[in-house]
Every structure is written in C-alpha cells, then in structure tokens.
N, C-alpha and C positions, 0 to 999 in steps of 0.2 A: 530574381530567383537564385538560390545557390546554385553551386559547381552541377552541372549536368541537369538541373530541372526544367528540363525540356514540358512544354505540355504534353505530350506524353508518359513524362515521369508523374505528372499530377496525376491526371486522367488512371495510372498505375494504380496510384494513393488511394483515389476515390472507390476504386474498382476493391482494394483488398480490402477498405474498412467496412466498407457497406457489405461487400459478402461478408466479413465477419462479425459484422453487424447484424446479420439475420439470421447466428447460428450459434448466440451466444450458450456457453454452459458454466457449471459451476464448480469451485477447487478444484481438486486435481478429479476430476470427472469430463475430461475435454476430450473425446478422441475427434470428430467435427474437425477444432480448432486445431487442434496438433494437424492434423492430418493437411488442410488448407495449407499452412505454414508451413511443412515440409514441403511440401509440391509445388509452392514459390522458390524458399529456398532452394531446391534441386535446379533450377532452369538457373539460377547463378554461380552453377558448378564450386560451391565451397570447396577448400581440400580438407573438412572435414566434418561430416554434418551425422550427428548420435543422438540417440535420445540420454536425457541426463535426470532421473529421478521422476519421470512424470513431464518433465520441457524438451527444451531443443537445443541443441549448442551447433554453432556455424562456425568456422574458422576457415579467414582469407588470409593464406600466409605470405608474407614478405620475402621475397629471394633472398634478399641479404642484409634482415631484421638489423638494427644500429641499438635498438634496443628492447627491453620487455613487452609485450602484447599489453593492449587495451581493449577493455570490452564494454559492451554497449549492452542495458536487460533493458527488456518492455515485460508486460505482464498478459496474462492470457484468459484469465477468469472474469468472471460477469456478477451480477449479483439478483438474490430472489426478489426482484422486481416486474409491475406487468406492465409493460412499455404501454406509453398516452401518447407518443408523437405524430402516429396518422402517417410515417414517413411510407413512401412505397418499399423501402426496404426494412422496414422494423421486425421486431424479432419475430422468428417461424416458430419460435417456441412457448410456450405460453408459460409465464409467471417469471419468467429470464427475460434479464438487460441488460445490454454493454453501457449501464449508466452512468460507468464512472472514467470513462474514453479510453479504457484499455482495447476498442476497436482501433482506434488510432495510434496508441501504443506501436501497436504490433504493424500497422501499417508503416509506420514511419520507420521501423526498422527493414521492414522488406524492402522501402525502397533505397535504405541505407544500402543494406544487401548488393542492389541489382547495380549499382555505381560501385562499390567496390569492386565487383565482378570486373567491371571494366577500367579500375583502376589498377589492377594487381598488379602491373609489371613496377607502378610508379611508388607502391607501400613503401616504408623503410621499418615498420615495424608490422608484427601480427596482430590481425586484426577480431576479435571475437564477439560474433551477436549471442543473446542470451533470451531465450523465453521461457518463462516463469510462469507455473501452474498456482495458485490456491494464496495470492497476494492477499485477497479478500477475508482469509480465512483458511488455515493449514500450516499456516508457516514455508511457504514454498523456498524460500529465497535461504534460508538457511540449509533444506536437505537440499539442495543444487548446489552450495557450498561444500556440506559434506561429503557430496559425491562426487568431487572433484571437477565443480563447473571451471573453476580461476587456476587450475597446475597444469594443464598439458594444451596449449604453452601457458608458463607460466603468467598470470594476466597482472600487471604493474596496478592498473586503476581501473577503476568501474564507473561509467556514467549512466546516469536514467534522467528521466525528464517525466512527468504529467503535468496532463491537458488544466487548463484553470483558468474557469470563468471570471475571477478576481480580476484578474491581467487581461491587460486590453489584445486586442487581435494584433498580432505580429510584433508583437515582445517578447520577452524571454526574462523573468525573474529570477537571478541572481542572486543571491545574498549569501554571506558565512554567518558560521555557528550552527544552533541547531535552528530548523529549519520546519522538520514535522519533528512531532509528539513520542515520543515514547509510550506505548500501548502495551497495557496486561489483562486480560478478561479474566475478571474473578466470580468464581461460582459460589456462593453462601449458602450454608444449610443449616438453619436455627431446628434442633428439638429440644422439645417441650413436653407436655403430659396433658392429653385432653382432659377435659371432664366438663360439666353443665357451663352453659353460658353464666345460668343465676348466681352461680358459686365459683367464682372466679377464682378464690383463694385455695380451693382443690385442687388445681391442674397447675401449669406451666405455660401458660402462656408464650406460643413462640412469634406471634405477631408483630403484641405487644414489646418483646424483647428484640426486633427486628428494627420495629420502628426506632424504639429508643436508641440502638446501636448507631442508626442512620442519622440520625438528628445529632446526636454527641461527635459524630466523625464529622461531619461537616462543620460545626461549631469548631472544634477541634484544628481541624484544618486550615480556618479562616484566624485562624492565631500561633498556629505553629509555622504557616510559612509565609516565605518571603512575599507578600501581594505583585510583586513583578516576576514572582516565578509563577507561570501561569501551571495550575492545578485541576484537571476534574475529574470526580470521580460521581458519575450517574450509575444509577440503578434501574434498568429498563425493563426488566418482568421480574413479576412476584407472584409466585402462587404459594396457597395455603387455603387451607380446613374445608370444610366440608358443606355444612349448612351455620344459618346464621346462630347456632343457637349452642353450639359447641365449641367450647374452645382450642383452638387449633395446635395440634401435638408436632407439628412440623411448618417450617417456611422456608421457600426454596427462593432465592435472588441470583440473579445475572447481572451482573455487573460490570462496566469497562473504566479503566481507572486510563487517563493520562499527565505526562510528568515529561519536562524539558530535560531529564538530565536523570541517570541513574539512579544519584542519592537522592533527590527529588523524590524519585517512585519508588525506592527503598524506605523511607519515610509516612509516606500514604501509605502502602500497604502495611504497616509495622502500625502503626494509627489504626488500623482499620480493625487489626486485629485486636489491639487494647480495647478497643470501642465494643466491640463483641462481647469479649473476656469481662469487662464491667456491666453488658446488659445482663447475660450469663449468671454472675454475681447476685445481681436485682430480684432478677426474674426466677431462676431456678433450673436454669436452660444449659441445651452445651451448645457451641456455634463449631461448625469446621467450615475453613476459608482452603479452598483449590483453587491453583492458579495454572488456567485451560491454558493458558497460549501470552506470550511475551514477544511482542516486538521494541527491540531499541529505537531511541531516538535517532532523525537524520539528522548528520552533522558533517556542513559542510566546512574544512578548514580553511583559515582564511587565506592562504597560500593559494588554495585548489579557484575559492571564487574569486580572488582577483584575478587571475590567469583567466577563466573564463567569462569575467565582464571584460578585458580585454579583446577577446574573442567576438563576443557579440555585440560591440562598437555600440554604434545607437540602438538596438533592438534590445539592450539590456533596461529591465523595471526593478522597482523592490517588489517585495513581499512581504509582509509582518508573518513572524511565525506562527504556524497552525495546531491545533490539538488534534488534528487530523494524523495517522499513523499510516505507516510505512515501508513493507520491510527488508525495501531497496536495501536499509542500513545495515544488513547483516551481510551484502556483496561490500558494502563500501567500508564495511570497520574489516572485516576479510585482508583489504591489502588498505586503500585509497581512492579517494574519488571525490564525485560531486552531485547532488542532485539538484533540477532545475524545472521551472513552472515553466511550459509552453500557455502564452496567453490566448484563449478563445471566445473571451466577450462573453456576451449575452445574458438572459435573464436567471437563468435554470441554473440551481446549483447540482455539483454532483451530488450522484444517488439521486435525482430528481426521475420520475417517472417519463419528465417531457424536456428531460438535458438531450440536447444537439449541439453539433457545430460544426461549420463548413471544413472543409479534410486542407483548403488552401492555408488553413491557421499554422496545420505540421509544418510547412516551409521554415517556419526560423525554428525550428528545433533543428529539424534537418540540414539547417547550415550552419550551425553552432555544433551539430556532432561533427561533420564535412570538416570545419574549421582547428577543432580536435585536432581529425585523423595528418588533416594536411601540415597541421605547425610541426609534424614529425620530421 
C-alpha cells in the first residue's frame, strides 16, 4: 500500500466513490457532487478551499514552500447513460452514469486530500487539488484555467490520471508524447432547395450533397495524411427532410474529428471544409461548418514521463495512444505536467453501461501522486 493507506484509508476510497457513484450529474450541472466533495474536503482543514468557475480548488500549503506548487485535477461530470450493473450502489438517477470512472477520479483525490492534511508540517512545497466540472462536454478545464485555478499560488505542474480498463490492475501506464487525441466537435449544415422527389433536377439536393462531401473527405484523408498519424473523423447523427418523396432543402451532421497534433487537426478540418465547398459546387448547395468545442491533444513531455516511470518502479505499463480526448491538456499546456492511465482490468470499456472496477485499482495512482508530492 503507499504512504498512509491504511485499510481505512481504503475503506475511505470505497465509501466516496460509491456515494458518488450514486449521485452522478452532468457538465457543469453538479450541485450533488460539488456539494459531497466540499464536505470531504472541509474535514481535511485545506488553507484554502473556493469555488472556481463551476469546480473546487483545495490548497495545502507548505510552511516554507523550496519551490512552486503542484496540482493534482480529477473530474466531476458523468455521462447520459442508464447504468446495467445491478451494483447496490448504482445510480439514484435515472439515464446518468459515472461510466467513465470519474467516481474514482474524485475519490482518489480526497483521499489524496485526507493524507496531506496529515502530512502538512512535512510539504516543502504547495500543494493544489483540482475538481473539474463538464470534462465530458463544456470545456471545464480551460474556464478553471481562465479563472485562475493554476496563480494563487502559483501552480509549477499539473498531474491527472484515468481509470483504464486496457491496463492491467495495479499498473500505472506511463508513456511520453501525445498520449490522447486532440478533439473538435463539428456541427454541418448543408442547404439545399426542395422540390418533388420525381424531379430531382428542380431542387438542391442537400443529402445528396452531404453524402458526396463525406465520401470525398474521407477518400481525401486516406491520401493526404501521414497513415501513422492516426486520423478520425465520424459523423454520428444526420437529420434531414421530411417525407420520402421530397427532396431535402436542408442537412444537419454532428460530427467529432480527432488529430494527434494541432497541424494534424488543422489539416482535417481545412479538408473538410474543401470537401463541402466542392459538394456545394456539384450540387447547388451552401455548407457552413461550426466548430462547437476544441479540446487539445495530451502531451506528455519526455522529461515529465521519464521522471514519473521512475517514480512508479514496477507498477509502470505502456499504452499505445488513444483517439480518446481529454481536456486535462489545457491545465497541462497552461504551465507543465503529465497525464497517466490508472490500470483496472476487466471486460467493460468505458462509456459502457456495465463499466466497474474495484476502488483497490486507485492504490497505484495514489502512490504515484504520494511519490510526486514526496520527491519534493
């Protein structure tokens, strides 16, 4: 067990993920969870505990700090899922689920928390927890930036960790460069000009012009980049027209594009939009492409993960990079840092309806953070 994980330090763990396990909510729509997570926080007397844009900021400070604070984010948000796991503690709320282990997130942090409390005389530097509303969806992790989660005190580096079922039970996957995906959800609106289905050549077909744009980008795609630069860009709801018999004056697509690397996803989206512009051309259509929400790629420096596979001795795994997003990376490009897969086995991936995992898994995150605070 790391430093101070007492079975009752577990038994803590167990105790915060499962209540907040059964009260999960969605983006920055948490009061539940915020509320739980102050009222842990508060029993480990922080010197300074605020609300910060929607989250929560803790700070253990150092008597006579030798250097910059380090801070530690979990995340707080759930997602519109109807939990299948039968657990006696599953969600109290119906179409909500903590399915992607930010229950355990936020546990691993309080009981980061509740050890610090008792470690404060021994800090040599300030110490900062971070919770994060609307991971999921909001952009949380940037307005907590904006609203000064990392300057008072000033915070040197930022770690996070999630749960991953890839990684075996009581590993810790390590790796530099980038690590998740860089994520932009693009909204598409093809118009068009109805008219009779029989007479196609009256109207504008925006369907038509929708599909043709989707098929050219992806063709497009698979030749303009690099096949080791991992690339996707899906389309997961399409609505248009009416009845079968008219043709459709409008198409609406949702779209998530991801990209290892800025100029990466500066390149797809730039694509995407030619792609359009020539169906547009074809067809007789206008396309406008909005881009809802951008999260950067994680990237972890190679400096930051040799330091911490050092840290985590034998308990350190790989990981192949994920088109999975994450937007830890707007704390960690902010100053410095690192993010890291806590491994929990089993069958369920996340987002799964019937994702679990025993709360004993957080132990090597929790001494991988410990191992952080201590090399101070």
């Amino acid at each position: 067990m790391p430093l101070n994980a007492t079975p009752a330090l577990l038994e803590a763990i167990r105790r915060d993920r499962r209540a907040l396990h059964r009260i999960p909510e969605l983006a920055r729509d948490i009061p539940k969870t915020v509320a739980y997570c102050r009222a842990r926080l508060e029993e480990t007397h922080p010197d300074v505990l605020c609300n910060c844009d929607g989250g929560l900021k803790a700070v253990y400070r150092a008597e006579s700090p030798v250097r910059a604070a380090i801070a530690f984010r979990a995340d707080m948000d759930a997602l519109p899922i109807t939990e299948e796991t039968g657990l006696p503690f599953a969600s109290e709320h119906p179409g909500v689920m903590h399915a992607c282990g930010h229950d355990g997130h936020m546990a691993n942090l309080l009981a980061l928390a509740r050890i610090l409390s008792d470690l404060r005389g021994e800090l040599k530097q300030d110490v900062v927890l971070l919770l994060q509303p609307a991971e999921e969806n909001g952009g949380g992790a940037k307005r907590m930036v904006a609203a000064g989660a990392l300057d008072d005190p000033w915070v040197e580096r930022v770690y996070g960790m999630h749960v991953m079922p890839q990684v075996p039970r009581g590993k810790i996957a390590i790796d530099a460069g980038p690590v998740m995906s860089g994520v932009t959800s693009l909204d598409v609106t093809v118009r068009g000009r109805s008219g009779h289905g029989a007479t196609p050549h009256r109207g504008a077909d925006a369907v038509m012009a929708a599909a043709q744009a989707l098929v050219s980008l992806q063709t497009a795609l698979m030749r303009t980049v690099d096949p080791a630069d991992p690339v996707v860009f899906t389309t997961g709801k399409v609505e248009a027209g009416t009845v079968r018999n008219i043709i459709a004056s409008e198409a609406r697509l949702e779209c998530t594009v991801r990209a290892c690397t800025p100029e990466t996803m500066a390149h797809v989206l730039e694509t995407a939009r030619r792609a359009f512009e020539g169906a547009d051309a074809l067809y007789g259509t206008s396309t406008c492409l909005e881009e809802i929400l951008s999260y950067p790629p994680v990237v972890n420096t190679p400096e930051e993960a040799e330091r911490l596979c050092r840290l985590a001795g034998d308990a350190r795994a790989h990981l192949a990079p994920m088109s999975i997003g994450e937007d830890v990376s707007e704390f960690i490009n902010a100053r410095r840092g690192a993010f890291v897969f806590c491994g929990v086995g089993g069958e369920e991936p996340l987002h799964s309806s019937r994702f679990f995992y025993d709360e004993e898994c957080l132990l090597s995150a929790l001494n991988l953070f410990l191992n952080i605070i201590e090399e101070a």
